[in-house]
Structure formats: C-alpha cells, structure tokens
C-alpha positions in Angstrom: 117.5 90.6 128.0 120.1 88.2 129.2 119.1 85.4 131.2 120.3 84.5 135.0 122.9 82.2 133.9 124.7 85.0 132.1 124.1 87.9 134.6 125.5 85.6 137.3 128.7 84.5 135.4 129.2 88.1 134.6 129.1 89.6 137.9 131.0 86.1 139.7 133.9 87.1 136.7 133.8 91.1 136.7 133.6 91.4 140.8 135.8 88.5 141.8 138.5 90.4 139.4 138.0 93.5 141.2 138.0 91.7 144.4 141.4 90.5 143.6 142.5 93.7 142.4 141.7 95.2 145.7 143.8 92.2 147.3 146.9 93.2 145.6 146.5 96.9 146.3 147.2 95.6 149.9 144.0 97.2 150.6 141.6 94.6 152.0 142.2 90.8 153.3 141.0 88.0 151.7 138.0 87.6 154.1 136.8 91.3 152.8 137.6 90.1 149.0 135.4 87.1 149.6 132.5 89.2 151.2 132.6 91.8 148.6 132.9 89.5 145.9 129.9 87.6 147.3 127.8 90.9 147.3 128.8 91.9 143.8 127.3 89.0 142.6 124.2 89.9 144.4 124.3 92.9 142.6 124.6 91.6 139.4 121.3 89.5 140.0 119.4 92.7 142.0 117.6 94.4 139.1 115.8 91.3 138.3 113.7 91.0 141.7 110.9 92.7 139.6 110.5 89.6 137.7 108.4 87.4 139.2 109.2 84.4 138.1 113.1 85.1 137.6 115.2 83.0 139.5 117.2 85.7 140.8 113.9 86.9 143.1 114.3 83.6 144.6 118.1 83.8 145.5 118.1 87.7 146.4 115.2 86.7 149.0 117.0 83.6 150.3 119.9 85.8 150.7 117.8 88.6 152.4 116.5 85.6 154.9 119.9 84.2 156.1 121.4 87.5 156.7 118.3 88.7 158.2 118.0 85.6 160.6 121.7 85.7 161.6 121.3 89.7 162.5 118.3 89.2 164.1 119.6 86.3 166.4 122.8 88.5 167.2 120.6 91.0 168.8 118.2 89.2 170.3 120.6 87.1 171.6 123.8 88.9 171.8 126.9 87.4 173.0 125.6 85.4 176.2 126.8 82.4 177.0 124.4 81.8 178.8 121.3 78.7 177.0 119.1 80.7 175.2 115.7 78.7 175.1 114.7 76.7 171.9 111.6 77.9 171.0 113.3 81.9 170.6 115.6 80.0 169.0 113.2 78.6 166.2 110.3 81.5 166.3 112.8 84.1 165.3 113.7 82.6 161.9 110.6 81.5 161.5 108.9 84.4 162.0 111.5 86.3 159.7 110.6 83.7 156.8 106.8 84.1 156.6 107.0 88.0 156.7 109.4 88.1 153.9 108.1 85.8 151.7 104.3 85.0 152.8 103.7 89.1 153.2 106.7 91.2 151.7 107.2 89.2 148.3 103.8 89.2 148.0 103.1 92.9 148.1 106.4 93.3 146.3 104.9 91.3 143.5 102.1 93.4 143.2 103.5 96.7 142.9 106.5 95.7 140.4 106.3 95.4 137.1 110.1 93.6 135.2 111.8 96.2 134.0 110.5 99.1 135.7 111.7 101.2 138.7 114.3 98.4 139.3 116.0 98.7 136.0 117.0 102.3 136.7 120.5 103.9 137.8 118.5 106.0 140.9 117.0 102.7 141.9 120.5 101.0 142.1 121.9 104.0 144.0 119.6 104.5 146.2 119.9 101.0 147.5 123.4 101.1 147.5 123.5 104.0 149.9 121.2 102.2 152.2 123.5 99.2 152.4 126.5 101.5 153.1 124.9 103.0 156.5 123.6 99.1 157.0 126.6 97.9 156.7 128.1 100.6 158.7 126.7 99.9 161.2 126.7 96.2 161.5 130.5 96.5 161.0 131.1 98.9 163.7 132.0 96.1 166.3 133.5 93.8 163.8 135.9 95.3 161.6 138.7 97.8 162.1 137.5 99.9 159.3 134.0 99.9 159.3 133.4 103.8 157.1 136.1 102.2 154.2 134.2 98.8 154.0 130.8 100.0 153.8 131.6 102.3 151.1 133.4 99.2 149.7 130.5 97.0 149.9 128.0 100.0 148.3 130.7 100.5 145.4 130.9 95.9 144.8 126.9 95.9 144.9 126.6 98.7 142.6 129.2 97.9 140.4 127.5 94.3 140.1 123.8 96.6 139.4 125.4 98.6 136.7 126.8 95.4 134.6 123.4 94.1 135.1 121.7 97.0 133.5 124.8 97.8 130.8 124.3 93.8 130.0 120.6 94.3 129.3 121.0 97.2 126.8 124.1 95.1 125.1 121.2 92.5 124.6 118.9 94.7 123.5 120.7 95.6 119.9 121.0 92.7 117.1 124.6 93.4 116.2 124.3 91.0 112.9 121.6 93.3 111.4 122.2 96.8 113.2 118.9 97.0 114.6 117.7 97.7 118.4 115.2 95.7 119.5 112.3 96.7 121.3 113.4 96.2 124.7 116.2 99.1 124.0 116.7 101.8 126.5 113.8 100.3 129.3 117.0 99.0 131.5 119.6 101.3 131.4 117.7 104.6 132.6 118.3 106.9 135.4 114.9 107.4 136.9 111.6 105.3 136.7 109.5 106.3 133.7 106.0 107.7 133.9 106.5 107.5 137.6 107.1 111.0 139.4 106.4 110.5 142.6 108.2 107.3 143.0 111.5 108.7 140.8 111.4 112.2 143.7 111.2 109.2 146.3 113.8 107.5 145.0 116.0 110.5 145.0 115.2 111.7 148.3 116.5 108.3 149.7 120.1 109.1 147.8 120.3 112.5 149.7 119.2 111.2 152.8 121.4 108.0 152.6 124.1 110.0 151.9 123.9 113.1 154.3 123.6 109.7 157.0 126.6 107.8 155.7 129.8 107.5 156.6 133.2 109.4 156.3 134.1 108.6 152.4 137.5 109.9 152.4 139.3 106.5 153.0 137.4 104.8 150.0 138.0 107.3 147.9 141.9 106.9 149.0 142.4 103.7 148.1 140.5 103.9 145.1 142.8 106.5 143.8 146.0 105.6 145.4 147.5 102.5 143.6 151.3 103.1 144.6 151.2 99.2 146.2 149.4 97.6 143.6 151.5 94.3 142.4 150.4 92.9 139.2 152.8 89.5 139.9 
C-alpha cells in the first residue's frame, strides 16, 4: 500500500495537470482550476478514511469541518448585514466539531475496517454523485454554470479516488521478483466483498444520485470538444 506522502503527491501532480489542461481548453477560470485541483487531491486521500490511524482520516475530516462550518454559517446567517450575536457565532462551529469527530468518527471507526467498502470503485462513485447534486446546489447562486461544475468537481474527486485505488494495486506486485503480494486485488474492486447488503446500498445511492443530478450534457461537451485547447 502506498503511504500518504505518495498518494498526496500523486493526486497534487495528476489533478493540478488536468486542472491546467482544463485552463487552456478555455473551459474553466483559474478560480475553478484551483477548486477542482484542491478537491482532486482530496480524492486522492479519500479511500484511506477507513484507516484509523492514517493521516488522511485526519485531513479529510478537517476538511469536512471547514466546509461544513462555512455552509452552515451561510445559512444560518445568510447575507445580513445586520450583527449577528457572538455566541451563534461560536456554538455553530462548535457544535459542528464535536458531532463530527466526538460522535461521527467515532461510529465511523467502528464500522470500517482499511481496505474494505472504501477501497471499492461503487464506493468512489457513489460518493461522487452525491457531491455533484451537493455541489449543485451550493453553486446555484454562485456560479454561472452550476450543472458543468458539479459534474466537474464529481469527475476531479473521482479521478483523484481511482489513482488512489490504481496506486494501491501498482504497490501491491513486487516488480523485481514478479510476484503479487498479498494485499493484491483488496483495493481496486468494484463492490465491497462479502458484504451484500451494503454493495445493493451502495448501488442504489449511484441510481438515485444520478436520477437527482444535474443536466450532464455540458460536461460531457467540453470533455469531448478540444477544438480551443492551446498546448503553448
């Protein structure tokens, strides 16, 4: 299995160079390049939240606090300029911080095992699909193109997933002596194993994510339309 240091520099090099390619399609703005290169690289680091002592468990719930706080604060407090009081002000994060990580890593913990449900393709999917209506519809009021960047931000975080699990496998043969190890084949594997009920949940959450997302026809445009695309 390769280590955090590896999966991170992987999926800052492989995403930031797709990033950029998207840039000089003409497709997305550097502001869009930065946040899909940022969520690529959380991508890359996703699979390993089943370990509990990995480090990426510690950034992907860091992560998962900030964003949470700052969306949480948006709605509660909107766009007022009007004072909003101090205390809301520090009980919201606050309150988002203990039930991530004094009650939802906890139970996460518990009912994980490394390498398990989260080293499969269905569990990457599924998660992408659920960020794509997420992001949907936080970018609603914030972008121009909300339906093509969601879809972008699914394809950057699954794209960062799949390196993580191809990187895995790569690790898991002994090249020098042409001999798999014994680790081969338990990351790069489309449904759970030994798991049936979780694998059929898994897969219900792709249909349903997708039947709820967004039109795809734009992102599937300009990932097949490379007429602009300047290489200098």
């Amino acid at each position: 299995m390769a280590n955090f240091d590896t999966h991170l520099k992987a999926g800052v090099a492989v995403t930031g160079i797709a990033a950029a390619t998207f840039v000089a399609k003409g497709d997305i703005t550097i502001q869009t390049a930065l946040w899909l290169w940022f969520v690529g690289t959380i991508g890359s680091l996703y699979p390993d939240i089943d370990s509990d002592s990995s480090t990426s468990l510690e950034v992907i719930y860091g992560a998962m606090s900030i964003a949470l706080c700052f969306g949480a604060m948006h709605f509660v407090i909107g766009d007022a300029h009007t004072p909003t009081g101090l205390l809301r002000l520090l009980l919201i994060p606050l309150a988002i911080y203990l039930f991530l990580h004094q009650i939802l890593l906890r139970i996460f913990k518990k009912i994980t095992a490394h390498r398990g449900a989260c080293h499969s393709i269905v569990f990457g999917v599924a998660n992408t699909l659920v960020l794509v209506n997420v992001t949907f519809y936080l970018a609603g009021h914030i972008v121009i193109k909300p339906a093509m960047t969601a879809w972008l931000t699914g394809f950057f975080f699954l794209m960062g997933f799949l390196l993580h699990l191809l990187m895995d496998e790569i690790n898991s043969v002994e090249f020098s002596r042409f001999k798999l190890k014994n680790s081969f084949g338990t990351a790069l594997k489309l449904l759970p194993e030994n798991h049936i009920v979780l694998s059929i949940s898994l897969v219900a959450i792709c249909v349903v994510g997708y039947w709820y997302s967004p039109n795809v026809t734009e992102f599937i445009y300009i990932l097949t339309n490379w007429g602009h695309f300047k290489f200098y």
